[in-house]
N, CA, C and O atoms as a GROMACS GRO file, in nm:
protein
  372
    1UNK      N    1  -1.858   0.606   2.678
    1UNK     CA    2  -1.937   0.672   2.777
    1UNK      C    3  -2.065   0.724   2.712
    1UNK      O    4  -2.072   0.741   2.590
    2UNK      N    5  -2.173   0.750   2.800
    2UNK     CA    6  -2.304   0.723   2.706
    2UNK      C    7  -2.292   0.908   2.719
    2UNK      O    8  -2.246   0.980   2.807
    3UNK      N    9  -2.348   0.932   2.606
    3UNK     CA   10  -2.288   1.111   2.602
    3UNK      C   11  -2.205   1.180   2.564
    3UNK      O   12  -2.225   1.302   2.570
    4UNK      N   13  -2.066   1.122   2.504
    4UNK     CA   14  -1.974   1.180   2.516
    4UNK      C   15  -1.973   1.128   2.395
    4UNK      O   16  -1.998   1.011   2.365
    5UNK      N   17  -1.925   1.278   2.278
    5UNK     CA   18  -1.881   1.317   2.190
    5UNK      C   19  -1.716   1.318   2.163
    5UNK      O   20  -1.626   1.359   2.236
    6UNK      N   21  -1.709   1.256   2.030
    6UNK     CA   22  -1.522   1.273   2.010
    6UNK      C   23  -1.565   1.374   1.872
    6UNK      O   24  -1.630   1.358   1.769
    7UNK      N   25  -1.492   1.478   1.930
    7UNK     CA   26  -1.419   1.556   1.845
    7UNK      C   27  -1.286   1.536   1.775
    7UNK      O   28  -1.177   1.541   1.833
    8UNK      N   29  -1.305   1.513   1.638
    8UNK     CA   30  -1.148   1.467   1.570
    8UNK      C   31  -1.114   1.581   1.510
    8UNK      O   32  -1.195   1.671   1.491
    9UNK      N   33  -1.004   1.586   1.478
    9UNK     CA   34  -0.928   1.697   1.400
    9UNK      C   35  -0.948   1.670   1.276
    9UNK      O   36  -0.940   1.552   1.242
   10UNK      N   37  -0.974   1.754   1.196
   10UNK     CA   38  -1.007   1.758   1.021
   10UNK      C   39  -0.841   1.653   0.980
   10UNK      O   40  -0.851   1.569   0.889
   11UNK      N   41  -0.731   1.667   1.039
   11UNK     CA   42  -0.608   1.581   0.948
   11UNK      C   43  -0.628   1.453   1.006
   11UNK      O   44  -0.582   1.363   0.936
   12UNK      N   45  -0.692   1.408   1.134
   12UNK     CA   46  -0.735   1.256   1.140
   12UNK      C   47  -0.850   1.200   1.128
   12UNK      O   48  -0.895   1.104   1.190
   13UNK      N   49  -0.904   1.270   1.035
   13UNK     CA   50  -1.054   1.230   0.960
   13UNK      C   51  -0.940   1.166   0.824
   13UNK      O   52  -0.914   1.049   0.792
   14UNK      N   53  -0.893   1.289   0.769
   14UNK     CA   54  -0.816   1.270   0.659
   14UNK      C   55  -0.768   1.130   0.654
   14UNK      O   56  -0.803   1.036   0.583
   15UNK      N   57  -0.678   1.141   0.751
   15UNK     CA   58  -0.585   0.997   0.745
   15UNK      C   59  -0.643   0.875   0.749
   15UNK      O   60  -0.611   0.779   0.679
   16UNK      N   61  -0.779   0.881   0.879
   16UNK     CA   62  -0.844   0.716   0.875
   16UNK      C   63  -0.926   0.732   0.722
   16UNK      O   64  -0.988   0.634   0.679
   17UNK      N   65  -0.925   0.816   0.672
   17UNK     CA   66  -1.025   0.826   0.505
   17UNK      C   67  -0.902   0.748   0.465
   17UNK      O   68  -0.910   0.626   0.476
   18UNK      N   69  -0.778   0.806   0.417
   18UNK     CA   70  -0.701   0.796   0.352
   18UNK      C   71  -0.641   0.613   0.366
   18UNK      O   72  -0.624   0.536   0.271
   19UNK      N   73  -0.621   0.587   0.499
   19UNK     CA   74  -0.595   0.440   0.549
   19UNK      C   75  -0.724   0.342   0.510
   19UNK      O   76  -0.721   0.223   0.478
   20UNK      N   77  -0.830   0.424   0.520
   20UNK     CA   78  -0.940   0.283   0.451
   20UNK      C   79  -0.912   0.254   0.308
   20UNK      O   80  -0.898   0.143   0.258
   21UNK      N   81  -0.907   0.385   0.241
   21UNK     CA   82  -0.909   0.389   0.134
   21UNK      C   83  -0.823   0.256   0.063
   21UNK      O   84  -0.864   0.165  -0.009
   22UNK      N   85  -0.667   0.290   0.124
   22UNK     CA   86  -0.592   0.235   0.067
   22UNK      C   87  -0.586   0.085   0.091
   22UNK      O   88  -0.526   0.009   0.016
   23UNK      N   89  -0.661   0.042   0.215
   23UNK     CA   90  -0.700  -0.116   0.277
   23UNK      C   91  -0.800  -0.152   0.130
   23UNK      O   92  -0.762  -0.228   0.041
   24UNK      N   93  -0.885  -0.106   0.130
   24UNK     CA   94  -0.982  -0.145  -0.015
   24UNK      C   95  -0.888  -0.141  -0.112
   24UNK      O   96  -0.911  -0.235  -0.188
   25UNK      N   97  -0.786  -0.074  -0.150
   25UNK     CA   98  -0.729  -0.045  -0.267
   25UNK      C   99  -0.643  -0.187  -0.267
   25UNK      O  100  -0.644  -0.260  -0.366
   26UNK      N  101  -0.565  -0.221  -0.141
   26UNK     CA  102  -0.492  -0.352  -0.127
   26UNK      C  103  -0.624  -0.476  -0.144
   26UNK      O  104  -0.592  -0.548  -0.239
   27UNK      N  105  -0.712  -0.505  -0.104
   27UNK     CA  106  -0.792  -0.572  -0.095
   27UNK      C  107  -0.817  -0.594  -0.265
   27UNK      O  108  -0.770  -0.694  -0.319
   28UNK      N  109  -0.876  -0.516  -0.326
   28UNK     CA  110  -0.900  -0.508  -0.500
   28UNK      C  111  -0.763  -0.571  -0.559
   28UNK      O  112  -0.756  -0.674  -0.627
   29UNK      N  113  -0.699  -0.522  -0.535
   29UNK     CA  114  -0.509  -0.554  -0.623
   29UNK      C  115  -0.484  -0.724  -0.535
   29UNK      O  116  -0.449  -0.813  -0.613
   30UNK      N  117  -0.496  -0.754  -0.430
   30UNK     CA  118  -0.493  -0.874  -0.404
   30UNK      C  119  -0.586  -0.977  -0.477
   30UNK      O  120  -0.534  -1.078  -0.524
   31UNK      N  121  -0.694  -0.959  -0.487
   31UNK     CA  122  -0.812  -1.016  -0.556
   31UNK      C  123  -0.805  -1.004  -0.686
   31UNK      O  124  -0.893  -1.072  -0.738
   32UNK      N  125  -0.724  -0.933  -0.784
   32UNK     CA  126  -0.698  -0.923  -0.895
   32UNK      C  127  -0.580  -1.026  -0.945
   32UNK      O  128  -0.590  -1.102  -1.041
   33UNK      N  129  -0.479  -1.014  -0.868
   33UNK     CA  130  -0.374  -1.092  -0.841
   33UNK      C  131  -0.437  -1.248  -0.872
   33UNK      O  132  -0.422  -1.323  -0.969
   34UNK      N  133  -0.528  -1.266  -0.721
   34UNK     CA  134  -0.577  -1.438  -0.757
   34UNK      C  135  -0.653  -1.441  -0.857
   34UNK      O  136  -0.663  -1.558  -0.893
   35UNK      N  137  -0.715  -1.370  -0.924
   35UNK     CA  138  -0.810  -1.400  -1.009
   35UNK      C  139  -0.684  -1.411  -1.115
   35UNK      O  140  -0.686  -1.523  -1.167
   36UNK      N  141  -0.572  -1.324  -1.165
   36UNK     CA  142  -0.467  -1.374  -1.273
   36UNK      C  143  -0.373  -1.481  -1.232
   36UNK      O  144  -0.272  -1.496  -1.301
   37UNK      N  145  -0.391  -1.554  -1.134
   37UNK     CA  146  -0.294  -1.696  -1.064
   37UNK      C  147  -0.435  -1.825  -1.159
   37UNK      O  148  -0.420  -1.935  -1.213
   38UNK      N  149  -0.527  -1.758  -1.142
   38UNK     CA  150  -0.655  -1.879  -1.184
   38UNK      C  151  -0.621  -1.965  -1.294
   38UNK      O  152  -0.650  -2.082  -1.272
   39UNK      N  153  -0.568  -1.943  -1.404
   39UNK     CA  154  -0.515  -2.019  -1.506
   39UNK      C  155  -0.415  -2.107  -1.493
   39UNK      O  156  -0.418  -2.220  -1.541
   40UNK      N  157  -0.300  -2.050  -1.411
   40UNK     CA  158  -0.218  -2.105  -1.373
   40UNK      C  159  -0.237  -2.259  -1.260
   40UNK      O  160  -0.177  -2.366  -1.248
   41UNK      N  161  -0.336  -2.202  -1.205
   41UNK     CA  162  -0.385  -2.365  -1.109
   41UNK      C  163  -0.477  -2.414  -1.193
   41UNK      O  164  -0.542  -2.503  -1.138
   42UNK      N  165  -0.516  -2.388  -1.325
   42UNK     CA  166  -0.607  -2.438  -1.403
   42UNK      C  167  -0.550  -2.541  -1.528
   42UNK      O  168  -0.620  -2.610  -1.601
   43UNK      N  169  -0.387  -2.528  -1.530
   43UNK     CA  170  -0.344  -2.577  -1.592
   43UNK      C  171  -0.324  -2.729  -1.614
   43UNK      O  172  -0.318  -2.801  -1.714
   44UNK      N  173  -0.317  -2.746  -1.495
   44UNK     CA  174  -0.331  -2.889  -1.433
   44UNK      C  175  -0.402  -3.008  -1.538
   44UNK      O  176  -0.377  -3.122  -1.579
   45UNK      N  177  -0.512  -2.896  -1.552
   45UNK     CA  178  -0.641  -3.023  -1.648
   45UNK      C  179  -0.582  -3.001  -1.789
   45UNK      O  180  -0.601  -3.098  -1.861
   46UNK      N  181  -0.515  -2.896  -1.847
   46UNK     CA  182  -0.463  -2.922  -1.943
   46UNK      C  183  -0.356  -2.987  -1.999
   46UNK      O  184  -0.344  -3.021  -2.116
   47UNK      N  185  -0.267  -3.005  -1.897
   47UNK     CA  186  -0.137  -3.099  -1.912
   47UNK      C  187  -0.202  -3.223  -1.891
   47UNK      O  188  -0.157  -3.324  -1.945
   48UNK      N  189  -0.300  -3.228  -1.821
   48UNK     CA  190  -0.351  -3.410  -1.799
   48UNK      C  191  -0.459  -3.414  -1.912
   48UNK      O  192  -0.547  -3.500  -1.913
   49UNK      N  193  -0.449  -3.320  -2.006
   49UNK     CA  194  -0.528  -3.341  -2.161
   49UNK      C  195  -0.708  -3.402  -2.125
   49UNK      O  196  -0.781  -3.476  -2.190
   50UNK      N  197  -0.729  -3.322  -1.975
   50UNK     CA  198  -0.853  -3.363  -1.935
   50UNK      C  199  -0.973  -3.237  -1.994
   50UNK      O  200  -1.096  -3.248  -1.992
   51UNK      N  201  -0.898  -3.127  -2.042
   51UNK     CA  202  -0.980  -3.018  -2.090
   51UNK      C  203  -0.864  -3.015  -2.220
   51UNK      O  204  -0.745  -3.048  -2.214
   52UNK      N  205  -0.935  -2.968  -2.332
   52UNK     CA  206  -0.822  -2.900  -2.452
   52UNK      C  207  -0.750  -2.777  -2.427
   52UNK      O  208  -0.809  -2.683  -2.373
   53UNK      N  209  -0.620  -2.768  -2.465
   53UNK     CA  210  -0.584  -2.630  -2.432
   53UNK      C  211  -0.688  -2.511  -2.537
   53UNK      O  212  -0.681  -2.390  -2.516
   54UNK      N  213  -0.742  -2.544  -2.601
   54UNK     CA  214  -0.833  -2.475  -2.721
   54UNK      C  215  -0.916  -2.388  -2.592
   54UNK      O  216  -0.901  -2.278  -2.539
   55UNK      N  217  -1.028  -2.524  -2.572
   55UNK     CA  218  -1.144  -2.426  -2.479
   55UNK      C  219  -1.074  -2.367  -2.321
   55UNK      O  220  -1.153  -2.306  -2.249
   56UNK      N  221  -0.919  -2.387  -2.265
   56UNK     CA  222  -0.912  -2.359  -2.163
   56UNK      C  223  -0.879  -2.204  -2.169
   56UNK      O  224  -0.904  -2.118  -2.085
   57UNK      N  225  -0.809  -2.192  -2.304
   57UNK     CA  226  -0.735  -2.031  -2.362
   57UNK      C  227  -0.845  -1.966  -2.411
   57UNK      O  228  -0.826  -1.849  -2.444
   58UNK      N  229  -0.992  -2.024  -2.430
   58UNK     CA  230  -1.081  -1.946  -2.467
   58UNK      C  231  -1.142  -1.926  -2.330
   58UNK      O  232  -1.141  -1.804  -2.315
   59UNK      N  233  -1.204  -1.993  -2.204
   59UNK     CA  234  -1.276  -1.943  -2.109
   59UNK      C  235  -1.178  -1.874  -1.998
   59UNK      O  236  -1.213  -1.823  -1.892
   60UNK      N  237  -1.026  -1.890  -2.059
   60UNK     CA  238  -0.981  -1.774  -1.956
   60UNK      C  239  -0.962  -1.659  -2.055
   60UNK      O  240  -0.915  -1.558  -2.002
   61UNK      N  241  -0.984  -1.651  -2.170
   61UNK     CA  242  -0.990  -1.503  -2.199
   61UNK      C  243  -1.115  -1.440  -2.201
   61UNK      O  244  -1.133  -1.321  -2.224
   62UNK      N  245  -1.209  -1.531  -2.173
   62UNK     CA  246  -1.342  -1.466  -2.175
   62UNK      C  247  -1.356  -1.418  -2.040
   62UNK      O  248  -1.474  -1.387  -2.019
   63UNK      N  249  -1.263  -1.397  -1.913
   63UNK     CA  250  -1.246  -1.371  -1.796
   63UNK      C  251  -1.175  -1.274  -1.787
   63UNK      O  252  -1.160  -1.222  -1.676
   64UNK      N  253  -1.114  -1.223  -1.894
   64UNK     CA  254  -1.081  -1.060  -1.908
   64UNK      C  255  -1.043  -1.028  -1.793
   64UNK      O  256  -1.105  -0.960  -1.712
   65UNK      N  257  -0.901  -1.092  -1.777
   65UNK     CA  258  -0.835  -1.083  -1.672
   65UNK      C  259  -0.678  -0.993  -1.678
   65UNK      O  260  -0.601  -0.966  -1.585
   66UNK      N  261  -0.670  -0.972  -1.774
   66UNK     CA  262  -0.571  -0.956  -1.865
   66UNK      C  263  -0.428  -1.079  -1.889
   66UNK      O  264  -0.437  -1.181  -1.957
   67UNK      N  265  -0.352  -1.050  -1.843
   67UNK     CA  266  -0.207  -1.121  -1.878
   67UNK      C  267  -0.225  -1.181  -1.785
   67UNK      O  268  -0.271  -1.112  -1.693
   68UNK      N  269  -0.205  -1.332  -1.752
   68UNK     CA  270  -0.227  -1.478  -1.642
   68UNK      C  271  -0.087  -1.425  -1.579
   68UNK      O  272  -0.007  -1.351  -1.636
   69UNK      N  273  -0.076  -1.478  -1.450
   69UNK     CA  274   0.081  -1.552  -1.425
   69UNK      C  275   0.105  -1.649  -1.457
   69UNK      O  276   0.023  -1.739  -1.473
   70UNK      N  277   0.231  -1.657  -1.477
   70UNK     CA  278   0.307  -1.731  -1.527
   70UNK      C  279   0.353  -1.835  -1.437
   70UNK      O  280   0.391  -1.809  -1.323
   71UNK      N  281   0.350  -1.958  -1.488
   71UNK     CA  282   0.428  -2.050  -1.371
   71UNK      C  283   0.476  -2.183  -1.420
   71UNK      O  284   0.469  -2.221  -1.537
   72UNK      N  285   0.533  -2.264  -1.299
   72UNK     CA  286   0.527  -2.395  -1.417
   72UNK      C  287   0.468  -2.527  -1.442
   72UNK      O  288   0.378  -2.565  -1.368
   73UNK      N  289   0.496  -2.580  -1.510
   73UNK     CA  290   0.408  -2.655  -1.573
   73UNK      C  291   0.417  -2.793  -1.496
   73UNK      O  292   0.528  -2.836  -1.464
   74UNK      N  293   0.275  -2.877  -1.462
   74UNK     CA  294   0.294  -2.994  -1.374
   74UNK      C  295   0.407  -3.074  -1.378
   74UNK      O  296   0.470  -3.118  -1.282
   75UNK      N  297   0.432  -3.092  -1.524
   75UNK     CA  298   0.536  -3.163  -1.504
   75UNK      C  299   0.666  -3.117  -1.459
   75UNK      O  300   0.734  -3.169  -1.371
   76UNK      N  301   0.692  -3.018  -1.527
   76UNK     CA  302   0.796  -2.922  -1.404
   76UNK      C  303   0.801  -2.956  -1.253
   76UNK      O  304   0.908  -2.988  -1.201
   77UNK      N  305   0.669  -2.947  -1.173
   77UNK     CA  306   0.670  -2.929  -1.025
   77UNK      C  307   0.707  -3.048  -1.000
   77UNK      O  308   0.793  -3.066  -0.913
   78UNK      N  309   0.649  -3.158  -1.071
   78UNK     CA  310   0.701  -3.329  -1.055
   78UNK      C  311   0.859  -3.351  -1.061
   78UNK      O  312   0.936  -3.372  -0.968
   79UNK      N  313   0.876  -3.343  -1.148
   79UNK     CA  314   1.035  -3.349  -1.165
   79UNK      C  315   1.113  -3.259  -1.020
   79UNK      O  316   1.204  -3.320  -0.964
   80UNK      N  317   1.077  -3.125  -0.967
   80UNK     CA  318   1.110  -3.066  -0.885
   80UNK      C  319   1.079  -3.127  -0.733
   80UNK      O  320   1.147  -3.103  -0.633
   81UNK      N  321   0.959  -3.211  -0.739
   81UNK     CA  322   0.922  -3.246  -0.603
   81UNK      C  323   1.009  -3.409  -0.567
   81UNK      O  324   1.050  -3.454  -0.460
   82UNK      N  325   1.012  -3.455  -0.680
   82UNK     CA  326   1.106  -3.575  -0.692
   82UNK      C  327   1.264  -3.538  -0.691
   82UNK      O  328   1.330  -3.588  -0.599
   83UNK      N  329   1.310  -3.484  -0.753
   83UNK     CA  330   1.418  -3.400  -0.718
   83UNK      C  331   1.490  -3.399  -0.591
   83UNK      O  332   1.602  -3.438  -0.558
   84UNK      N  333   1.339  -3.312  -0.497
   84UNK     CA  334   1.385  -3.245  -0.370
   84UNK      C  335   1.391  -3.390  -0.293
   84UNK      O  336   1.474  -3.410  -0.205
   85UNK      N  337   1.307  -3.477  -0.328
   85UNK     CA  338   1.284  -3.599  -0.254
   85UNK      C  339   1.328  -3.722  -0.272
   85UNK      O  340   1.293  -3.825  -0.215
   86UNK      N  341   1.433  -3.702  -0.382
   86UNK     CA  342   1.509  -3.849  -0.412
   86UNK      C  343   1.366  -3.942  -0.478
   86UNK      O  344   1.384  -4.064  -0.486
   87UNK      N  345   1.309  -3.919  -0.497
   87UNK     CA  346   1.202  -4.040  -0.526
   87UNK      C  347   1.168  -4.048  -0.703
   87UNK      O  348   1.248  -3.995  -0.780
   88UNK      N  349   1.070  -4.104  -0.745
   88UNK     CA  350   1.002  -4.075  -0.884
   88UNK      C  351   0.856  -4.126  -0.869
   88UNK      O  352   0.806  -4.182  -0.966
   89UNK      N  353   0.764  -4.108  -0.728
   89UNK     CA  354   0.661  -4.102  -0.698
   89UNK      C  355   0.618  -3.965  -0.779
   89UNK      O  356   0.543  -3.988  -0.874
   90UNK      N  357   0.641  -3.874  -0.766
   90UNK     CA  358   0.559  -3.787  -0.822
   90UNK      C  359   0.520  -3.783  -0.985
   90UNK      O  360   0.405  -3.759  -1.023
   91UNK      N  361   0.658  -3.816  -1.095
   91UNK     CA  362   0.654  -3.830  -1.197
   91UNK      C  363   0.526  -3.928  -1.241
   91UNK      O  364   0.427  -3.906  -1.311
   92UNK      N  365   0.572  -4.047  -1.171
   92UNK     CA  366   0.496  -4.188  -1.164
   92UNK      C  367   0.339  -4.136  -1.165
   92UNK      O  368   0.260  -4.199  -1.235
   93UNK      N  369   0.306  -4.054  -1.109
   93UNK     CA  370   0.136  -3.992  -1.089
   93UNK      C  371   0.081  -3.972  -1.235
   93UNK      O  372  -0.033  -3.930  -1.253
   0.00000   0.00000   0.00000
């Protein structure tokens, strides 16, 4: 309404402060998260010996990301996707 003023109460100022806050705070910790998954989908080129593991362990530590996740290794997921699928298409790649 053109005119009309909302008066909030000082504890629901608080709370929508407090609820943004913590939306940014999830937002940062999510984005931190993918940025330490990055190696892990980066691995790819190193098992296919298309990058050295030398320079791949040096430009992800120069990304001061701290500790990567952990995951597994292509050939792992191959063996697992053939596995689930009776096949040896994936290995075969």
């Amino acid at each position: 309404m053109p005119g009309a003023s909302w008066n909030a109460r000082p504890e629901d100022v608080s709370l929508a402060a407090t609820t943004i806050q913590s939306s940014a705070d999830a937002v940062v910790q999510l984005r931190g998260e993918s940025l330490r998954s990055l190696p892990m989908l980066l691995q790819f080129l190193t098992d296919a010996e298309e990058v050295p593991a030398t320079v791949m362990a040096e430009c992800v530590a120069r990304l001061n990301i701290g500790t990567s996740a952990g995951g597994p290794s292509l050939e792992a997921m191959a063996r697992h996707v053939d596995k689930s699928t009776g096949g040896s298409v994936a290995m075969g790649l």
